[in-house]
C-alpha positions in Angstrom: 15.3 -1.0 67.1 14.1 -0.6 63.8 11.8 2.4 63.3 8.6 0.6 62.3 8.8 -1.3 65.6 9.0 1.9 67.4 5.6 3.1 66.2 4.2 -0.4 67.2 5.6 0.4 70.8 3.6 3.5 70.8 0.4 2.5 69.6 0.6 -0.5 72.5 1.1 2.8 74.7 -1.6 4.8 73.4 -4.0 1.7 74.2 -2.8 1.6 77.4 -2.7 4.9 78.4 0.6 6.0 78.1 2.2 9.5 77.5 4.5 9.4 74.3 6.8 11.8 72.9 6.0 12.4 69.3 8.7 14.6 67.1 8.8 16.1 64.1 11.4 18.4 61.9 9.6 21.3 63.6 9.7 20.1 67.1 8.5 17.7 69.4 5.3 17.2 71.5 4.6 15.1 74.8 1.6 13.7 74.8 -0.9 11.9 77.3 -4.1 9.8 75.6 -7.2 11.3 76.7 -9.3 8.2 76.6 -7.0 5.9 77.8 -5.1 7.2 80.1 -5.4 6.2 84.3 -7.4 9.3 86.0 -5.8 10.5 88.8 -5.1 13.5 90.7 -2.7 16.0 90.0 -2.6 15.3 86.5 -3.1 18.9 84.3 -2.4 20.5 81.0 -2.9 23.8 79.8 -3.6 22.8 76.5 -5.6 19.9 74.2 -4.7 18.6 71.5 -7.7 17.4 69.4 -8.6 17.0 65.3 -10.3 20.3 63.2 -13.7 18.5 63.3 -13.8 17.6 67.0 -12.9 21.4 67.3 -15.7 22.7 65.2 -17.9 20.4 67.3 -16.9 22.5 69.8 -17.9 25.3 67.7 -14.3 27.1 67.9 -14.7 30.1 66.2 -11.4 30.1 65.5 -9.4 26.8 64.9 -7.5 26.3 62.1 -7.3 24.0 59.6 -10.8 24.0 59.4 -10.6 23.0 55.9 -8.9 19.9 56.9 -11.1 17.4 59.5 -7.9 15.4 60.6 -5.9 18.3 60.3 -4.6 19.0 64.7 -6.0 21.7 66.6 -4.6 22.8 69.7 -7.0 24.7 72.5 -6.7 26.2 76.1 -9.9 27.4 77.7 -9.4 29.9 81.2 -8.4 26.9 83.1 -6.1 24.2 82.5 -7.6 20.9 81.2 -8.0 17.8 84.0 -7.7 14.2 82.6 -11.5 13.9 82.9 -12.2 17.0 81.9 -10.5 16.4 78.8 -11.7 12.7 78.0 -15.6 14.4 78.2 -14.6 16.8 75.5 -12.7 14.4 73.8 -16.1 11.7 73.6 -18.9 13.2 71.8 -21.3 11.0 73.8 -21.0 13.6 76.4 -22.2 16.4 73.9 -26.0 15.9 74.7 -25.5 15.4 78.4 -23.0 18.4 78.7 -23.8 21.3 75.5 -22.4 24.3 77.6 -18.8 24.0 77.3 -16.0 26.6 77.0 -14.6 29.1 75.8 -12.1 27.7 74.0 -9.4 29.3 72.0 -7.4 27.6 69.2 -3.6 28.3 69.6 -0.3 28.3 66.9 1.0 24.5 66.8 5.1 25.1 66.8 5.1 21.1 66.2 2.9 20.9 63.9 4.3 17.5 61.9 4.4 16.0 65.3 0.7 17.3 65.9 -0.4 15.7 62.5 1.4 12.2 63.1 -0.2 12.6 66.6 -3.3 12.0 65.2 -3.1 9.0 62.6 -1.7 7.1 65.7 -4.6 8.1 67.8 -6.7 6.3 64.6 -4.3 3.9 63.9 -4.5 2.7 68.0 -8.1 2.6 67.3 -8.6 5.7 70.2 -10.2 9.2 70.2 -8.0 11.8 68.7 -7.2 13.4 71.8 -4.1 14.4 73.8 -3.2 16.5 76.9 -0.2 18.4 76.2 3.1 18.1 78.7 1.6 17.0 81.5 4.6 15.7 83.5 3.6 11.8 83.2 6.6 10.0 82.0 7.2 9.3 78.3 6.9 5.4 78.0 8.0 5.7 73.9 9.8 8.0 71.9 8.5 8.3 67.9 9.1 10.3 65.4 7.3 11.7 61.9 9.9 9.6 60.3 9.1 6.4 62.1 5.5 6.9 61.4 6.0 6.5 57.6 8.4 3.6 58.0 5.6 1.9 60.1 3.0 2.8 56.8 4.7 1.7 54.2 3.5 -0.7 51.8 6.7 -2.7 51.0 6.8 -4.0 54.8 4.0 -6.5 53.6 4.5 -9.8 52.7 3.0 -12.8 51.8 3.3 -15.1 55.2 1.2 -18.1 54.0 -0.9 -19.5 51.2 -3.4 -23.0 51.3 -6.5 -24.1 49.3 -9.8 -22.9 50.7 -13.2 -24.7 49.2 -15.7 -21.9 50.0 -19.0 -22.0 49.8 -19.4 -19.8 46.7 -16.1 -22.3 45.0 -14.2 -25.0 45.6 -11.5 -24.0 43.5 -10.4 -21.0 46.1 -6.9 -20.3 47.4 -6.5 -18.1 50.5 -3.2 -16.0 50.8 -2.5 -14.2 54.2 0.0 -11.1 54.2 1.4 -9.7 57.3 3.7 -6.6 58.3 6.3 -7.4 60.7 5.2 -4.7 63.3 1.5 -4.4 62.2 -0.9 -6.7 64.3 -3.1 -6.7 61.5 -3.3 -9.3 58.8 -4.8 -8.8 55.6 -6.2 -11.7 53.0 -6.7 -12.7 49.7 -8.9 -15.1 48.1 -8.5 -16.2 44.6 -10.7 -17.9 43.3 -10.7 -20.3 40.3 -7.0 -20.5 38.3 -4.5 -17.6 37.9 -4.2 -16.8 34.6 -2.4 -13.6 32.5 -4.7 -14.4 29.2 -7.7 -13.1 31.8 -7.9 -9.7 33.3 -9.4 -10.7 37.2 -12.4 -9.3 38.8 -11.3 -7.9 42.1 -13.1 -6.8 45.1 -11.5 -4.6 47.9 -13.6 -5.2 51.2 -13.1 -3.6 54.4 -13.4 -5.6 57.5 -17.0 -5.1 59.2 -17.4 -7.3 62.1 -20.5 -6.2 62.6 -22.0 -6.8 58.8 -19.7 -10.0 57.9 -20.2 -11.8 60.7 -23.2 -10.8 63.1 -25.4 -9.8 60.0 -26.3 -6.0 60.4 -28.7 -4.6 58.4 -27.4 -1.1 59.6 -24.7 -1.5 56.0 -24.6 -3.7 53.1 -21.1 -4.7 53.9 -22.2 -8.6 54.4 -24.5 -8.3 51.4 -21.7 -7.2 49.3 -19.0 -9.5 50.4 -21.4 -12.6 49.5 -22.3 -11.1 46.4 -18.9 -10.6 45.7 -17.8 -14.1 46.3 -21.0 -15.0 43.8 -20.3 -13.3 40.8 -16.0 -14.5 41.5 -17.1 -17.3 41.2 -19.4 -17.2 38.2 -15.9 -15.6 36.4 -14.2 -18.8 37.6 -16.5 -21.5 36.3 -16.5 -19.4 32.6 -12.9 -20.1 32.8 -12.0 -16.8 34.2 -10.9 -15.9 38.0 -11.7 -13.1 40.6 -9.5 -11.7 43.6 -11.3 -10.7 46.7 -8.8 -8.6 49.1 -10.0 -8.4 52.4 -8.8 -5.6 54.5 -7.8 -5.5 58.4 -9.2 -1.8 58.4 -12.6 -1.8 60.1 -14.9 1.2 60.1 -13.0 2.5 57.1 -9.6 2.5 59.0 -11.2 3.9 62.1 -11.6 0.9 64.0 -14.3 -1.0 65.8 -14.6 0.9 68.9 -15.0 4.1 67.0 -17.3 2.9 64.7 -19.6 1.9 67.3 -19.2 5.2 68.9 -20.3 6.4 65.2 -23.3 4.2 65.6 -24.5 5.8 68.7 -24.1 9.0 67.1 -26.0 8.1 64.1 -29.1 6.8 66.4 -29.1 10.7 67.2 -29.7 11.6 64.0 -26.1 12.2 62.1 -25.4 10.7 59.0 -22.1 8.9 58.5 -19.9 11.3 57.8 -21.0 13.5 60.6 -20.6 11.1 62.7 -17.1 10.4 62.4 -16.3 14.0 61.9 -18.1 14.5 65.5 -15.5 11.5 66.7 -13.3 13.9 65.6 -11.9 11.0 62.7 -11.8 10.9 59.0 -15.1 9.6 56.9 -12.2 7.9 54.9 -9.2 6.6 56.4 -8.6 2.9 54.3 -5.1 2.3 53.4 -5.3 1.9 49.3 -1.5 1.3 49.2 -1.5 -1.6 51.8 -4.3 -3.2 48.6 -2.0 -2.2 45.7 0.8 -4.2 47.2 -1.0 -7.3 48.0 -2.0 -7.2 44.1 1.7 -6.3 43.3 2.4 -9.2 45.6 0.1 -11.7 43.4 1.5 -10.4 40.3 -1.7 -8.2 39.3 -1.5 -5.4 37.0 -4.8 -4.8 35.6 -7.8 -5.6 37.1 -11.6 -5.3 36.9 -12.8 -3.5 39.9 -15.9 -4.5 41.6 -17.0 -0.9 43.1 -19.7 1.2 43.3 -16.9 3.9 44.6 -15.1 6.0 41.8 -12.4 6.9 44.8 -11.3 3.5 45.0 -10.7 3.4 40.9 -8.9 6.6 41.4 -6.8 5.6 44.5 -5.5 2.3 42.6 -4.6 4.3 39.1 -2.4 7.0 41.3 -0.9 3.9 42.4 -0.1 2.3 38.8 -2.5 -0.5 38.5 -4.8 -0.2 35.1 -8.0 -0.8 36.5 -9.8 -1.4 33.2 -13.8 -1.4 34.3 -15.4 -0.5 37.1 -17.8 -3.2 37.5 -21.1 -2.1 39.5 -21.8 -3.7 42.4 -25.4 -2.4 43.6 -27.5 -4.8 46.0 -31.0 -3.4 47.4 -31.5 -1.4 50.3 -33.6 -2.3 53.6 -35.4 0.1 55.9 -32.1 0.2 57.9 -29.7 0.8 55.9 -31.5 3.7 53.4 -29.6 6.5 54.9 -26.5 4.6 55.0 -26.9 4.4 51.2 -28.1 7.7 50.8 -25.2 9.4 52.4 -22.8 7.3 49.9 -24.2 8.9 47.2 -24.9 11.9 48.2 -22.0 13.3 50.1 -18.6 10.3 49.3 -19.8 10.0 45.4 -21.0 6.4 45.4 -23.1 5.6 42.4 -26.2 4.2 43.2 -28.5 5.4 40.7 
């Protein structure tokens, strides 16, 4: 079995429930999915496994890695940890209804590689980062650290198909789908008007928002963007240029839909974006910028224009070797939902929208 498809066996276990074994070169862990996993009796462990931020949520006085909110904090309290007990520290939704919890103490992680993979699959399965440590339950998947970064690299995509797609912004649009073997998710392009090397493109990396694209929420400017996008690709195409618009299986910025609706609920408490996810316990920023380069390395892109109010995303592709020769502004007006949305871009992940 090849190790990529091993990962892919574990995420399916992690959304079902399922305890994995997770190993690393300084040792292994066994691991049971909080959220998903069946409640039942009998089922104990002395010890959590949950990210730095969940744990200063917690208000651990003394986990580690503090620095680092994905970073994997282990914790034992006077009693070992029940499967329920466990998923209600795990969801912050209970924080409000339950605030008296504890104490807690952070412990020494022997496995800490394994603890640190642990915890990209919990985001990459789309779950909360949270694990019951050797609980007994049998280990449906074995998968190591080195499996993991089989199962992330970029070179496993490919280009899997390619047609002509009149949109409503152009006719003259081609849509070209790319697809890692063991990766569920499949990532597009759309070029639109004619690939040329005497033009540099405009490009535009979008993140898949379900909620923005396609039902219209006014809570981001996600849909906003993408059809402005698509608007000024298409004024490059009829002035005999062309434009590239990747878009990108990674919704919630790679923390998935069910966790960015969680971050929703959180924010209608009164958190900001990236307290929000740091209260889920998950990254502000967890978009895969490699899985972008090689779709551009993939249509023969070198240099590019990038549509982007985000400095990171300049940065991200230059450490990856594309010349991105102009960041191209791509401001649209805010509306009385989405202010603090835009406020917390600029103010805390260094958006520019001034």
């Amino acid at each position: 079995m090849s190790e990529s498809r091993n990962v892919a066996r574990a995420l399916d276990a992690l959304r079902h429930g399922w305890a994995i074994r997770v190993t690393g070169a300084d040792g292994a862990l066994d691991l049971l999915p909080a959220e998903t996993a069946y409640v039942q009796p009998g089922i104990y462990a002395a010890r959590l496994l949950i990210s730095a931020a969940r744990a200063a949520t917690l208000k651990l006085a003394n986990q580690r890695d503090a620095a680092v909110p994905h970073a994997p904090v282990m914790i034992h309290g006077a009693e070992p940890f029940s499967l329920s007990a466990a998923r209600k520290l795990a969801d912050p939704a209970e924080d409000l209804r339950n605030p008296l919890r504890g104490p807690f103490k952070a412990d020494p992680i022997a496995a800490h590689d394994a603890a640190t993979a642990a915890m990209d699959m919990a985001r990459l399965a789309g779950i909360l980062t949270a694990f019951l440590i050797s609980t007994g339950v049998d280990i449906a998947v074995e998968v190591s650290t080195a499996d993991l970064a089989a199962f992330k690299d970029p070179l496993n995509l490919s280009i899997q198909a390619r047609a002509r797609l009149p949109v409503h912004a152009c006719e003259d649009a081609e849509i070209i789908a790319f697809r890692a073997r063991d990766d569920l998710r499949e990532h597009v392009a759309l070029v639109l008007g004619t690939q040329t090397s005497e033009r540099t493109p405009l490009v535009r990396l979008h993140s898949e928002c379900l909620t923005g694209d396609v039902l219209g929420s006014l809570k981001c400017d996600c849909g906003p963007q993408l059809d402005a996008a698509l608007a000024q690709m298409a004024q490059e195409a009829n002035g005999g240029g062309w434009g590239v618009l990747l878009y990108l299986r990674q919704e919630g910025r790679g923390i998935g839909l069910i966790n960015k609706l969680r971050a929703y609920e959180l924010q209608d408490q009164g958190f900001d974006t990236v307290d929000a996810n740091e209260r889920l316990g998950l990254p502000s920023e967890a978009r895969d910028f490699p899985v972008a380069a090689r779709m551009l390395d993939l249509l023969g892109i070198t240099s590019l224009r990038l549509l982007t109010n985000n400095p990171q995303k300049v940065a991200a592709l230059q450490g990856l070797g594309l010349d991105v020769t102009e960041r191209v502004a791509h401001q649209l007006p805010a509306n009385p939902h989405n202010q603090r949305y835009l406020e917390t871009k600029r103010d805390r992940t260094g958006h520019l929208l001034r």
